[in-house]
FISENU-676712 format. One line per field, with one value per residue (C-alpha): residue number from 1; residue in three letters; chain; z, y negated, x negated. Coordinates in pm, whole numbers, plus 32768, in hexadecimal, padded with zeros to 4 digits. Layout:
% residues N
nr = NUM, ...;
rest = ALA, ...;
kette = A, ...;
zz = Z, ...;
yy = Y, ...;
xx = X, ...;
***
This chain:
% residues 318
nr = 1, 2, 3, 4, 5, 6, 7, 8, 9, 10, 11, 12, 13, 14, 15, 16, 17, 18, 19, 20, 21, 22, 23, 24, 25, 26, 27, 28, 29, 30, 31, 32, 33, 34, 35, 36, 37, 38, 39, 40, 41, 42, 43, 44, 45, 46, 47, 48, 49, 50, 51, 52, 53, 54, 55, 56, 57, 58, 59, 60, 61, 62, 63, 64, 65, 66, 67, 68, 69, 70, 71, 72, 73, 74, 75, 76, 77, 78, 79, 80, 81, 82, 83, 84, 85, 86, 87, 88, 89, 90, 91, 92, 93, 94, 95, 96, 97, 98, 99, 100, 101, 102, 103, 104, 105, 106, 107, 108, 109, 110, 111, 112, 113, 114, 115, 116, 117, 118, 119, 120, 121, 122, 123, 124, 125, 126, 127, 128, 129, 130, 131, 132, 133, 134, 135, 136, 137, 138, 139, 140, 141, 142, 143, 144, 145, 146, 147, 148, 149, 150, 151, 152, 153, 154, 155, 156, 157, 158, 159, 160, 161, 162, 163, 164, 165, 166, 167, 168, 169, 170, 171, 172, 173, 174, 175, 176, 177, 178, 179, 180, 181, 182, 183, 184, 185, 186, 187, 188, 189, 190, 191, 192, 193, 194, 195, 196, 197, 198, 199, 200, 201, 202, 203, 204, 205, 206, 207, 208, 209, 210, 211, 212, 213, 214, 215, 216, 217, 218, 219, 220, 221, 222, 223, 224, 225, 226, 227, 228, 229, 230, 231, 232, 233, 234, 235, 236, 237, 238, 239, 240, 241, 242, 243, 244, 245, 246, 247, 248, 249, 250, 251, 252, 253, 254, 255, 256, 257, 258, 259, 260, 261, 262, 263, 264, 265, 266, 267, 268, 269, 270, 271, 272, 273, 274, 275, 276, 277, 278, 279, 280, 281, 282, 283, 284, 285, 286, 287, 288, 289, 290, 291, 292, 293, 294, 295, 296, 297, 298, 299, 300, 301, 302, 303, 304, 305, 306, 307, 308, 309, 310, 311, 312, 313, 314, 315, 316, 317, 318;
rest = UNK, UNK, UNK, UNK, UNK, UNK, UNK, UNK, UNK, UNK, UNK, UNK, UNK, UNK, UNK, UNK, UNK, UNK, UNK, UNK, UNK, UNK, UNK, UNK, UNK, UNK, UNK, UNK, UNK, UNK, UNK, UNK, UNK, UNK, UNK, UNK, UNK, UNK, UNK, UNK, UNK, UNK, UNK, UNK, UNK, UNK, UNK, UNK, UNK, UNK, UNK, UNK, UNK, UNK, UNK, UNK, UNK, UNK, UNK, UNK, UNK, UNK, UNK, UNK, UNK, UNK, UNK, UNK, UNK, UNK, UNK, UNK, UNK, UNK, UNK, UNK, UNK, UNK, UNK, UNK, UNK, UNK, UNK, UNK, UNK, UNK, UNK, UNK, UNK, UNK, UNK, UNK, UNK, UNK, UNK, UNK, UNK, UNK, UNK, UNK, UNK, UNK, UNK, UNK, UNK, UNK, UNK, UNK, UNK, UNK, UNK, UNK, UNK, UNK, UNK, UNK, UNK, UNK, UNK, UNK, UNK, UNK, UNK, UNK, UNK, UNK, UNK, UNK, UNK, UNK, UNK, UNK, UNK, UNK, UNK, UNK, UNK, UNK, UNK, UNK, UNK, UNK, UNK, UNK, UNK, UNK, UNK, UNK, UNK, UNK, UNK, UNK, UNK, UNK, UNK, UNK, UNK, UNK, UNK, UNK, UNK, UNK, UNK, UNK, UNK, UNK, UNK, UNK, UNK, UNK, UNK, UNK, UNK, UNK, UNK, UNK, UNK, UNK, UNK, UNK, UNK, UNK, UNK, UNK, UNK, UNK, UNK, UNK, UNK, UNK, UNK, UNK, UNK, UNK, UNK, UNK, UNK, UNK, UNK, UNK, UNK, UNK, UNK, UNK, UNK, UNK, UNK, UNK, UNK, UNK, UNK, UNK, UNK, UNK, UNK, UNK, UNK, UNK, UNK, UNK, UNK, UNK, UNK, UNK, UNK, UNK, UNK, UNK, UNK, UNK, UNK, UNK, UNK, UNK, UNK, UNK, UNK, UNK, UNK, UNK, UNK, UNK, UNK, UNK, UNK, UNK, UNK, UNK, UNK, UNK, UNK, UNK, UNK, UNK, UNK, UNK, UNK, UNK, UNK, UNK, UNK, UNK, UNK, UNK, UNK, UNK, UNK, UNK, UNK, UNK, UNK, UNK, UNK, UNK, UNK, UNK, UNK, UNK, UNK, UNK, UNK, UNK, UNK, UNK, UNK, UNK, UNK, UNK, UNK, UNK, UNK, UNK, UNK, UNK, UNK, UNK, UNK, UNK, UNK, UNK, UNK, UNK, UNK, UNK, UNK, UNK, UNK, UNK, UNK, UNK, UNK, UNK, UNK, UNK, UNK, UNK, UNK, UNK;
kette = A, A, A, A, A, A, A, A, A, A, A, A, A, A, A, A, A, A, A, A, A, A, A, A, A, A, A, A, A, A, A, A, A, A, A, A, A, A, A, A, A, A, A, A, A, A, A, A, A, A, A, A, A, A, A, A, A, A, A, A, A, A, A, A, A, A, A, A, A, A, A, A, A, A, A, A, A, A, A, A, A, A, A, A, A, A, A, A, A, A, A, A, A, A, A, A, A, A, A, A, A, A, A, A, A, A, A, A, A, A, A, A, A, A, A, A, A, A, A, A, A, A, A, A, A, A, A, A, A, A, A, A, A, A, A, A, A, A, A, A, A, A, A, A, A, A, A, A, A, A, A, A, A, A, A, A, A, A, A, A, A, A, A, A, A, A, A, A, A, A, A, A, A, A, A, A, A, A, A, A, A, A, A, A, A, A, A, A, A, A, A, A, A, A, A, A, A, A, A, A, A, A, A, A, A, A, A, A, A, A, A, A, A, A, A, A, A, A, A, A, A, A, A, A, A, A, A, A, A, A, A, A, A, A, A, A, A, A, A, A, A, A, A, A, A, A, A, A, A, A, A, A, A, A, A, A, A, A, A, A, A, A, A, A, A, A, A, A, A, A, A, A, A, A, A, A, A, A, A, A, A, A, A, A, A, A, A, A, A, A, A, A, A, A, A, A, A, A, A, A, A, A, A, A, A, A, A, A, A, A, A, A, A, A, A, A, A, A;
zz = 852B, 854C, 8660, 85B4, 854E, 86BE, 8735, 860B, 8673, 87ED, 87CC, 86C4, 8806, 8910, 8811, 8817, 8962, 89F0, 88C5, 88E7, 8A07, 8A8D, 8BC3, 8BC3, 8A88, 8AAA, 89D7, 8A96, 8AC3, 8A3F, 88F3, 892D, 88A4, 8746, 86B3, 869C, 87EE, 8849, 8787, 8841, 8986, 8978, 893C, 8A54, 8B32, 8AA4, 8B2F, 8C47, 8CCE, 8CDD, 8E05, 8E14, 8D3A, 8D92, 8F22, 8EC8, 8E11, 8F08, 901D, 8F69, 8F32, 90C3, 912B, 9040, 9125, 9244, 91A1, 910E, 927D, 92E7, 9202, 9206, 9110, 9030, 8FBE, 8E75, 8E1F, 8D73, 8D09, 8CCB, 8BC0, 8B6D, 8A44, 89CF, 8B36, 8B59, 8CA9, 8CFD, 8CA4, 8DC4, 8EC1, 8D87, 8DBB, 8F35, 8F2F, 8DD9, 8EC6, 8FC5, 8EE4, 8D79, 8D63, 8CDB, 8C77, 8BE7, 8B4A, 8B24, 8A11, 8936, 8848, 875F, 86E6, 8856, 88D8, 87A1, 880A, 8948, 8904, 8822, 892E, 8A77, 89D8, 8A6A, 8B89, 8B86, 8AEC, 8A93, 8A47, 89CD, 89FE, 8941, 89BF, 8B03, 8C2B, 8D29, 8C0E, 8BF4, 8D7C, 8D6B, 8C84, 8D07, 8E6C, 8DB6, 8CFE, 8E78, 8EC8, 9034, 9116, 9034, 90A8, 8FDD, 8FE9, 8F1C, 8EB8, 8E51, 8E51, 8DDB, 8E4B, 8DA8, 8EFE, 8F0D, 8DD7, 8E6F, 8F39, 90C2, 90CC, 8F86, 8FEF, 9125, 9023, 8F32, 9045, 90D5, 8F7C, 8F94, 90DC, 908D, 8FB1, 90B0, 91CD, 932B, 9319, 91A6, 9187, 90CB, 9089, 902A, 8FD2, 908C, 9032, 9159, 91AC, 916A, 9109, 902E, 8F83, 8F15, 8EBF, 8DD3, 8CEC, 8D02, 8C51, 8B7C, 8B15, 8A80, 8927, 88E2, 88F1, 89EE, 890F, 87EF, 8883, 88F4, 87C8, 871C, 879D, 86BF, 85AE, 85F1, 85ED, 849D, 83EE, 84A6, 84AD, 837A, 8460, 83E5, 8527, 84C8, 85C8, 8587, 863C, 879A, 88A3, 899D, 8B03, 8C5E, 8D92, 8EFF, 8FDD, 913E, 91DC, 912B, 9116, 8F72, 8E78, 8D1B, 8BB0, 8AD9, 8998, 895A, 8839, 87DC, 870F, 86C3, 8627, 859E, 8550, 84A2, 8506, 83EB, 848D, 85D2, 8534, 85E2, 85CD, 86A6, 870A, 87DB, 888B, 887B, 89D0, 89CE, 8A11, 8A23, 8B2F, 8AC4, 8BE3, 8D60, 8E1E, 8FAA, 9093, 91D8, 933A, 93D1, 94E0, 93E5, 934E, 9459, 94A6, 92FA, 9327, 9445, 9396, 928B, 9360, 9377, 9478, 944F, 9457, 93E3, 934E, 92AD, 9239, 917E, 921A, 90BB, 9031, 9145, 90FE, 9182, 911F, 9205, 923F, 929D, 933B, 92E6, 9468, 9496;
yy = F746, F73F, F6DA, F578, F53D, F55B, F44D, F375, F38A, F345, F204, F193, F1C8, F126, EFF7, EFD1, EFD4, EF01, EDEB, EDD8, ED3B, EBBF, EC26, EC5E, ECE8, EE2E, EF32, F057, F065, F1B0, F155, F06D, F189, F1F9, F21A, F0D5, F054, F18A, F127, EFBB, F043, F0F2, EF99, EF08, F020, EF72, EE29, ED5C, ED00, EE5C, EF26, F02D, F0F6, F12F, F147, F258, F2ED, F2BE, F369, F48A, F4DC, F4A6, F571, F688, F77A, F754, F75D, F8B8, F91D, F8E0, F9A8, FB35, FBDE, FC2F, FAE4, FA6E, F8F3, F821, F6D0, F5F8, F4FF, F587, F4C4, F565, F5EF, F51E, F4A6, F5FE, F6CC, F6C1, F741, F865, F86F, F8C1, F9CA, FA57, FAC8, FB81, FC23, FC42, FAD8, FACF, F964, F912, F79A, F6FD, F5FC, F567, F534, F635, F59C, F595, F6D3, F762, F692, F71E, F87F, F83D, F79A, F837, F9D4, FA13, F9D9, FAEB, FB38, FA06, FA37, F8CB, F897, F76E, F6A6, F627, F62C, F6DB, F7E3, F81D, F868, F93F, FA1F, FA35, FA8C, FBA9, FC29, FC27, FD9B, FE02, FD7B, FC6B, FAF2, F9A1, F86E, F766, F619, F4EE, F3E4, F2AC, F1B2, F234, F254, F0D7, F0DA, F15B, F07D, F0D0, F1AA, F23F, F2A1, F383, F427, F497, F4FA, F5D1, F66D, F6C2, F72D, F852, F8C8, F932, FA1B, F9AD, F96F, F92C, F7E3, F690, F5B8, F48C, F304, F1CF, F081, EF92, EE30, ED79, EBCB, EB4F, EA92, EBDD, EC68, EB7F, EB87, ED19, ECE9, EBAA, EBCE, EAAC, EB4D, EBAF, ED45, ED4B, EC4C, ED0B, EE68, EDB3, ED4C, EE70, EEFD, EE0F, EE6F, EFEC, EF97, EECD, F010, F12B, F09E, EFB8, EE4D, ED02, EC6C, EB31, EB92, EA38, E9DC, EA6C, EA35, EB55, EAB3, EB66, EB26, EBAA, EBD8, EB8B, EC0D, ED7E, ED97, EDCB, ED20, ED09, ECE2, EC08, EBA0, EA47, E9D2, E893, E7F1, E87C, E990, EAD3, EC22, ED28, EEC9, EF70, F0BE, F076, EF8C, EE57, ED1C, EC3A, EAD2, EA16, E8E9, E833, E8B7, E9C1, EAEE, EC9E, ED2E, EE28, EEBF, EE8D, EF22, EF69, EF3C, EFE3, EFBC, F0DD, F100, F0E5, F245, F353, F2BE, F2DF, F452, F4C9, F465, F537, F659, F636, F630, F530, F605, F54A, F3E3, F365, F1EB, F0F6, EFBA, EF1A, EF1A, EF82, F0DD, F213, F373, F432, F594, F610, F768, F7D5, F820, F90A;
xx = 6174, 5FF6, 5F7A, 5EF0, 601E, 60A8, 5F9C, 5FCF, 615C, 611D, 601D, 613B, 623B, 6136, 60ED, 625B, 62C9, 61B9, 61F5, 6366, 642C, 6405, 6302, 6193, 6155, 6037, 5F80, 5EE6, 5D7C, 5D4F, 5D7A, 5C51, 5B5C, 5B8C, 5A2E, 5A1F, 5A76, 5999, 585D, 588F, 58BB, 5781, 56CF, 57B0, 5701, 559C, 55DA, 5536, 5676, 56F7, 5674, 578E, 5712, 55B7, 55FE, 572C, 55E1, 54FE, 5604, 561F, 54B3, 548A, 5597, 5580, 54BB, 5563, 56C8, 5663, 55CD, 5739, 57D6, 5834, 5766, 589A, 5918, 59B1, 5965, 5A84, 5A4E, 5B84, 5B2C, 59E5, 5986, 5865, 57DE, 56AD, 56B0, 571A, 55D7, 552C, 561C, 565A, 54AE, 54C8, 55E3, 5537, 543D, 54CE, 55DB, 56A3, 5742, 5895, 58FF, 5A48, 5A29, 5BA6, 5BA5, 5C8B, 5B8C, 5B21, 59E2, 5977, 599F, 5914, 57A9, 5815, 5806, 56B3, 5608, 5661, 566C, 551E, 5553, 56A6, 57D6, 5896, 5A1A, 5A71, 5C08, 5CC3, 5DD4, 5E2E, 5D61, 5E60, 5EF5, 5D77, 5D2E, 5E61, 5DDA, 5C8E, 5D4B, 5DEF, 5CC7, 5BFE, 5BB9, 5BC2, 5ABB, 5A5D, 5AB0, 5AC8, 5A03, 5AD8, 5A12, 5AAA, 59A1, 5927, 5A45, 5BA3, 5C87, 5C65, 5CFE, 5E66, 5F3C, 5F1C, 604A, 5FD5, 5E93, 5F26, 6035, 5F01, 5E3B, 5F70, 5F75, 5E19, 5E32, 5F7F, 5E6B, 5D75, 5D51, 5D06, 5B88, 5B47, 5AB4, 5ACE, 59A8, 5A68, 59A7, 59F5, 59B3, 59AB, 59EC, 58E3, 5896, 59B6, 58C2, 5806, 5913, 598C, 5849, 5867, 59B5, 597B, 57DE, 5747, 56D8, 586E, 5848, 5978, 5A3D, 59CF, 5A56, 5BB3, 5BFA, 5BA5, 5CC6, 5DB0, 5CE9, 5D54, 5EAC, 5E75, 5DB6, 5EA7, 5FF5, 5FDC, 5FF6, 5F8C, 5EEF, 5DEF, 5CC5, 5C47, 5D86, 5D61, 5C5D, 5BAE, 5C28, 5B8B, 5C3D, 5C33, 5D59, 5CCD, 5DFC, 5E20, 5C8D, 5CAD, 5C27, 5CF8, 5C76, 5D85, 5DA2, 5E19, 5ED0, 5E19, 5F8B, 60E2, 60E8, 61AF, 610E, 61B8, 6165, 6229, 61D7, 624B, 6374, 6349, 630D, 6268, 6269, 6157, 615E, 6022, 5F38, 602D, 5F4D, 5F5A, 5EC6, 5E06, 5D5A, 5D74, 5C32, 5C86, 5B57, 5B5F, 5AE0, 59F8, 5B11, 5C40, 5BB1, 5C24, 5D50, 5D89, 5CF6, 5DC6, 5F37, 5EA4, 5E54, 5D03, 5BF0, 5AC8, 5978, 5853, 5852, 572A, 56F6, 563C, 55C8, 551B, 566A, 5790, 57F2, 584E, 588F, 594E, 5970, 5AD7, 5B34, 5C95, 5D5C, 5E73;
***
């Protein structure tokens, strides 16, 4: 089986289970970004309303030279979820000049870490891998010769994205990857005015409602489904209480869909809604105590008071 074939097969499985049953009914947000969903995110990252972008941006330009001035000199960079590498270049830019830079960008997309590997090459060797993020780190820990450490990124704001006792399991998985004093860089976003929020995830000029519903528009083109867009509704809501705010869809009437490739089918009440992506925001003091079940020490935060964020620089203990 090729290896498309093996995603097409597990989004049909995912669309599935998260349709099916009488509860909450979910999609995962990772399917959010074909190039579609991508292309819209990018605009997203353009709007007013949307600082998290632009101060994960702005953190990693500051940081860069001291981040490298903490490093050994023999460090291999691997990015979980690299996308194309962008925001990456210029801590690639202050390592490139003290030494040979060896980044390993884990994607699931192709497309991406082929701009990845275009853009970033002169600055060093790039060795793009394909697939999941921690099958990824665990080859670049077994490709690590001796003497050289790890600095693993995941950035932007993707650990909100797990549920709380999700986010320590991944970041345990990371962690059985690395040796005691390799190092995560990993991107925070922080609680900040509900209010704010809200337009961040629900703009006025429909980009976020557009890239929601996008995602029923994949399932229509991959897996053959009939869903009406017309007929559901982008809906942002934050959850005081868990510190996460949610992107829905709402079904506007009753409804049934049919997803001959995942063989289902569907009903929906009317305001019956898929949850489609729950974003956890974090307290500056909720971030070692989420470090240190993981196994890691907290080294150096750094944050961003125009739009609360921080990036946070984790040393992996014994």
């Amino acid at each position: 089986m090729t290896y498309a074939r093996a995603l097409a097969n597990e989004f049909a499985r995912e669309v599935r289970a998260g349709l099916s049953g009488n509860g909450q009914k979910t999609l995962p947000c990772r399917y959010l970004y074909d190039d579609v969903g991508s292309a819209l995110f990018d605009a997203i990252t353009c709007l007013a309303e949307y600082g998290l972008t632009r101060a994960d941006t702005r953190l990693l330009t500051k940081l860069s030279s001291e981040l490298a001035a903490r490093l050994p000199n023999e460090v291999l960079v691997a990015e979980l979820g690299s996308g194309s590498g962008s925001k990456t270049r210029p801590i690639l830019e202050q390592l490139a000049r003290r030494q040979p830079v060896v980044y390993y960008p884990i994607d699931v997309s192709r497309a991406a870490l082929d701009r990845c590997e275009k853009e970033l090459s002169t600055l060093g060797k790039v060795v793009p891998l394909e697939g999941n993020y921690t099958e990824g780190l665990r080859e670049v820990a077994r490709e690590r010769a001796r003497g050289q450490s790890i600095l693993a990124l995941f950035l932007g704001s993707t650990i909100g994205n797990f549920e709380p006792e999700a986010a320590i399991r991944f970041l345990v998985d990371v962690r059985q990857s690395l040796r005691p004093g390799d190092r995560l860089l990993l991107g925070t976003d922080l609680v900040k005015p509900v209010e704010q929020l809200l337009l961040a995830y629900d703009d006025p000029a429909g980009v976020t409602a557009a890239f929601n519903l996008n995602l029923l528009g994949r399932i229509n083109r991959e897996l053959d489904a009939d869903f009406d867009l017309r007929q559901f509704e982008h809906v942002a809501r934050y959850i005081d209480e868990e510190q996460r705010i949610e992107m829905h869809l709402r079904s506007r009437i009753h409804q049934t869909v049919t997803i001959p490739a995942a063989d289902l089918s569907v009903d929906f009440a009317p305001n019956e809604t898929i949850c489609t992506e729950a974003s956890h925001k974090f307290r500056l003091e909720q971030i070692p105590e989420l470090g240190r079940l993981a196994g890691f020490h907290l080294e150096r935060q750094w944050i961003d008071c125009d739009w609360p964020f921080a990036e946070n620089l984790l040393v992996a203990i014994e």
